[in-house]
N, C-alpha and C positions, 0 to 999 in steps of 0.2 A: 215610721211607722210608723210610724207606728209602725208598724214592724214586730214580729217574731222573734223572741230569742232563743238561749242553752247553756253551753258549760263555763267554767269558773275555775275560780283558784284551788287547786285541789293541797291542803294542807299535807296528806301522804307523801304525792310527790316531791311539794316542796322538802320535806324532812329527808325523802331516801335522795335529794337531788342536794341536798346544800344540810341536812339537821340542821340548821337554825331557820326559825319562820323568819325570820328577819331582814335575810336573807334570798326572801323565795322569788323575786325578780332579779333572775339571773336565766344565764341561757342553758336551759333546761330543755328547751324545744319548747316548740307549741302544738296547736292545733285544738281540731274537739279530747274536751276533757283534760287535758294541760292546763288549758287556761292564764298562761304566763307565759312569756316572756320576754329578750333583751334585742332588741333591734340597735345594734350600730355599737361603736364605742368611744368612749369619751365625750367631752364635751357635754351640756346643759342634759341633763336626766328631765324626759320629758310624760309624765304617766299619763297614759290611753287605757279606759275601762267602759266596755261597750256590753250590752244585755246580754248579746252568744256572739258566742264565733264561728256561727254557720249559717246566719241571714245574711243573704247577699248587703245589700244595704250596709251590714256592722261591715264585711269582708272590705265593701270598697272602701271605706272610713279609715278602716286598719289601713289600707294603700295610702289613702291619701295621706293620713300623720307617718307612715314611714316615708315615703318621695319628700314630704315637709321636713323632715328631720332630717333626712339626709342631705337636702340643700343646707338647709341652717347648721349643721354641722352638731348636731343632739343629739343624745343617745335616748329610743324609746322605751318603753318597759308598757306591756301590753298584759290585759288579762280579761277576764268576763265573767259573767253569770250560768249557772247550766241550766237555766230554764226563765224565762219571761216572769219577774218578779222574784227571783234571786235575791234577795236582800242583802242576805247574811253573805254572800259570797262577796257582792259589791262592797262591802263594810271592811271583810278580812282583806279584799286586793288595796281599798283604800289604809288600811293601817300599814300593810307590808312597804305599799309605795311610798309610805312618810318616812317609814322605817330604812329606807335605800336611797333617801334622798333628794328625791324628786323636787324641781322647783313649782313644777307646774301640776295638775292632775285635771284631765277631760273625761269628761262621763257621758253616760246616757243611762239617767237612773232608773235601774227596774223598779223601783218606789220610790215615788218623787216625796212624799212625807219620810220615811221612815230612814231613808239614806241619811237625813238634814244632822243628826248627830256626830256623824263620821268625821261628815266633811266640816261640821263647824271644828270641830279638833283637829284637822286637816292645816285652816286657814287660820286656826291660833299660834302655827307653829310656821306663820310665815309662809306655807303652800297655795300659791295662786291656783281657785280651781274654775271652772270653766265647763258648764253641762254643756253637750251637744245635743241636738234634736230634741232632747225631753226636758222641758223645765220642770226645775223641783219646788216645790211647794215649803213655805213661800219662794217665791224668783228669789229674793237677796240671799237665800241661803248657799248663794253660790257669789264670786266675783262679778260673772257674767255669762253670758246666754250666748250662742253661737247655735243659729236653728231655722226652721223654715216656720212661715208663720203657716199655722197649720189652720187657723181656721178662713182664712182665706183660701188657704187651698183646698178645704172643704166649700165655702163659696162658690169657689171657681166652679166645680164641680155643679153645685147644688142649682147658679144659674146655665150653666151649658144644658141641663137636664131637664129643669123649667122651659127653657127658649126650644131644644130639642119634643117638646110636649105637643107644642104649638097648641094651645089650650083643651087639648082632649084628657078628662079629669082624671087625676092620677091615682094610681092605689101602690104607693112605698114602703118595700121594704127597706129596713135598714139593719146590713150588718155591721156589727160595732166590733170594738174593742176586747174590753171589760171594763166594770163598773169603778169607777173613781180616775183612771189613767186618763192622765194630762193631754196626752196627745188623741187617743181614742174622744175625748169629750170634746175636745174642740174645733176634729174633723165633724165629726157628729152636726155639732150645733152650726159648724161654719155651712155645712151643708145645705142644713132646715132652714139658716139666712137665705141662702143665695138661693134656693127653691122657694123663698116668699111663704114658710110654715112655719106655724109655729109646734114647741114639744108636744101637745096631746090635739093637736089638727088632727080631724078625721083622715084625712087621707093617707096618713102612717098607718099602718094596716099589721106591721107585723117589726119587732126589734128584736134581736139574736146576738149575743156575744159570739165571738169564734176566736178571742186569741188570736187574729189575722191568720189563722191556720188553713190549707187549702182544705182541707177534711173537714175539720169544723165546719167551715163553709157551706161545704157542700150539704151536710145534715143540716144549718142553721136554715137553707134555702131552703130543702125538702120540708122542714115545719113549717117553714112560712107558705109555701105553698097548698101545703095541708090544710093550712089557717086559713088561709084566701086565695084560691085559685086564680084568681082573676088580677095579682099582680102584675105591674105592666114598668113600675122604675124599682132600680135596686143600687141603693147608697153601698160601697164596702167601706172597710176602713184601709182595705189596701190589696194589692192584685191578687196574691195567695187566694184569698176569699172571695173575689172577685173570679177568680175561674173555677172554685170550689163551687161558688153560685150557676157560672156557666152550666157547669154537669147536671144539676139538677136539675135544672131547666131543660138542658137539651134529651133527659132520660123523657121528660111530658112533652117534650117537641114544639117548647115556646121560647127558644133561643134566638127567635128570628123577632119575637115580637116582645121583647124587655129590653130595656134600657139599661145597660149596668154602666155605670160611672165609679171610678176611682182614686186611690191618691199613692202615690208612690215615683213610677219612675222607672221602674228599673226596666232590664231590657226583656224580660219575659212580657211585663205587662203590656211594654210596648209595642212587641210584637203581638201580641192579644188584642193590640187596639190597631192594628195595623191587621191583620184578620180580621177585622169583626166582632171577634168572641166581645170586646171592653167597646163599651162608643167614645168615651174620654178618661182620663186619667189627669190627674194634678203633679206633675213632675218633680223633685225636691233632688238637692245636690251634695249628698254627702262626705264625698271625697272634698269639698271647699268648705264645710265645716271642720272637718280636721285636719285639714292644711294650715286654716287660717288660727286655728287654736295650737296650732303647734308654734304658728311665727308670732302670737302673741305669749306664749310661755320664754319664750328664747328672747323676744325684747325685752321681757320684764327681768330675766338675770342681767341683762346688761345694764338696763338704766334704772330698774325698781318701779317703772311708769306698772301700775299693773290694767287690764283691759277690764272694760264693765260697762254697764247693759245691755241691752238688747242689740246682736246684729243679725240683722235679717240676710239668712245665705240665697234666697229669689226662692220664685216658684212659676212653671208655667203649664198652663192647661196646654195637654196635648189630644191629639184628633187628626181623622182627616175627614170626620164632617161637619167642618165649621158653622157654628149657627150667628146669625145677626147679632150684633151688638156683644157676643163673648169673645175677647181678646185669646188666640187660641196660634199654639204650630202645629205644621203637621208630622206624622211620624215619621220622615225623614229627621228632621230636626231633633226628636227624642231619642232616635238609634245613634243619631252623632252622640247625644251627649246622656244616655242611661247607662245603667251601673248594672254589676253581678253577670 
């Protein structure tokens, strides 16, 4: 996501579950509002800390570093944020996880600046960490990156949507993010490239945060519409928002004549682009970001090699109405392989 997030390390629990915070990655259960805890036993302690644990996207993530651990023979310890910028929550599962041992810790920072203290006392005490999907600000304030490159899969989008136009002049909305998030700004801007716009190009007509929320959404659309009736492409930052957008459109009865493009993947949106409601989506794979950060935590106890830069986990536009010159599957190929 970009993506949506929710709940987190609940220090209460941890105390009626263990009285020592120290302690609070232990198996406690999980789920929403838990926010902790122990997949598997023994063997390399491997920490997963994702924005909620009720967006599809984090759920399949969580799959993917447990099936990862459990091959490699690691035990995981898992926790979250209870809402999309969570900070303080990502900060207390980061201290707990140093505190239990962890060799490794993967994230996806609900604040890509304000996390960077945690995890620099994280990785002074020997912890290899490892952002998934969200890089933090700066990038090295991590080991390495494990992520989709998000502004190309804003591209992808941005030219599927241009070529889709076939030169009849556009009037775009776009719903975003929120203001400053790494991933939000990049979809964004990867967008405005691959539609051949620049930031304040007239034909941007209308920009809306939504938190990628489908309600958001929907009200971000209904202003922009109020604002300009006569919108005809609409950028999301991800499907949530993108059928939030549908409804308001289809409430005026111009769902047949907008163009929504997206970025995500998963298998609501892809059945959305497989109906029609979406005309393309930019697909990302998060169950192989946290597979592959799980088997780079597990080599680094063995040999100390630790992982770092950039690995790009792919990205593919999907569709089934392919346009000229955009590299594109169609939504067969996105049911085989989307998440949630």
């Amino acid at each position: 996501m970009s993506r949506n997030p929710r709940p987190h390390l609940s220090l209460l629990r941890v105390a009626a579950c263990t009285g020592v915070a120290a302690l609070a990655l232990t198996a406690c259960g999980s789920g929403s509002g838990a926010g902790s805890a122990k997949s598997g036993s023994g063997g390399v302690k491997v920490g997963l800390i994702t924005k909620t644990d009720t967006n599809p996207f984090f759920v399949k993530m969580k799959e993917g570093a447990e099936k990862s651990a459990k091959e490699n023979g690691a035990q995981l310890l898992t926790a979250a944020g209870k809402f999309d910028g969570d900070n303080a929550g990502q900060v207390t599962a980061v201290e707990n996880m140093v505190a239990s041992g962890v060799k490794g810790i993967l994230i996806t920072p609900s604040d890509s600046k304000a996390i960077v203290p945690a995890l620099a006392k994280a990785r002074a005490k020997g912890v290899l960490v490892i952002a998934l999907d969200t890089p933090t600000e700066p990038q090295s304030a991590v080991d390495a990156l494990f992520a989709t490159d998000n502004l190309k899969a804003g591209e992808l989008i941005g030219a599927y949507a241009k070529a889709a136009m076939k030169g009849k002049k556009a009037k775009i909305a776009t719903l975003d993010l929120a203001p400053g998030v790494s991933v939000g700004v990049q979809r964004h801007d990867g967008f405005l490239k691959g539609f051949g716009v620049g930031a304040k190009d007239p034909s941007v007509v209308c920009s809306q945060d939504t938190a990628g929320d489908q309600t958001k959404g929907q009200t971000a659309m209904e202003n922009c519409l109020q604002k300009e009736p006569g919108i005809n492409v609409v950028y999301t930052i991800n499907e949530p928002a993108a059928l939030g957008a549908y409804t308001a459109l289809k409430a005026k009865g111009r769902e047949k004549d907008v163009l929504i493009v997206s970025v995500d993947g998963g298998c609501t949106g892809t059945k959305a682009v497989k109906d029609g409601k979406i005309a393309a989506t930019s697909q990302q794979y998060p169950l192989k970001m946290a597979a592959e950060g799980v088997q780079a935590v597990v080599s680094y106890a063995k040999d100390g090699k630790k992982a770092s830069g950039y690995t790009d986990t792919g990205v593919t536009l999907i569709t089934d109405k392919a346009q000229s010159g955009v590299d594109a599957k169609d939504t067969a190929y996105g049911l085989d392989n989307c998440w949630g």
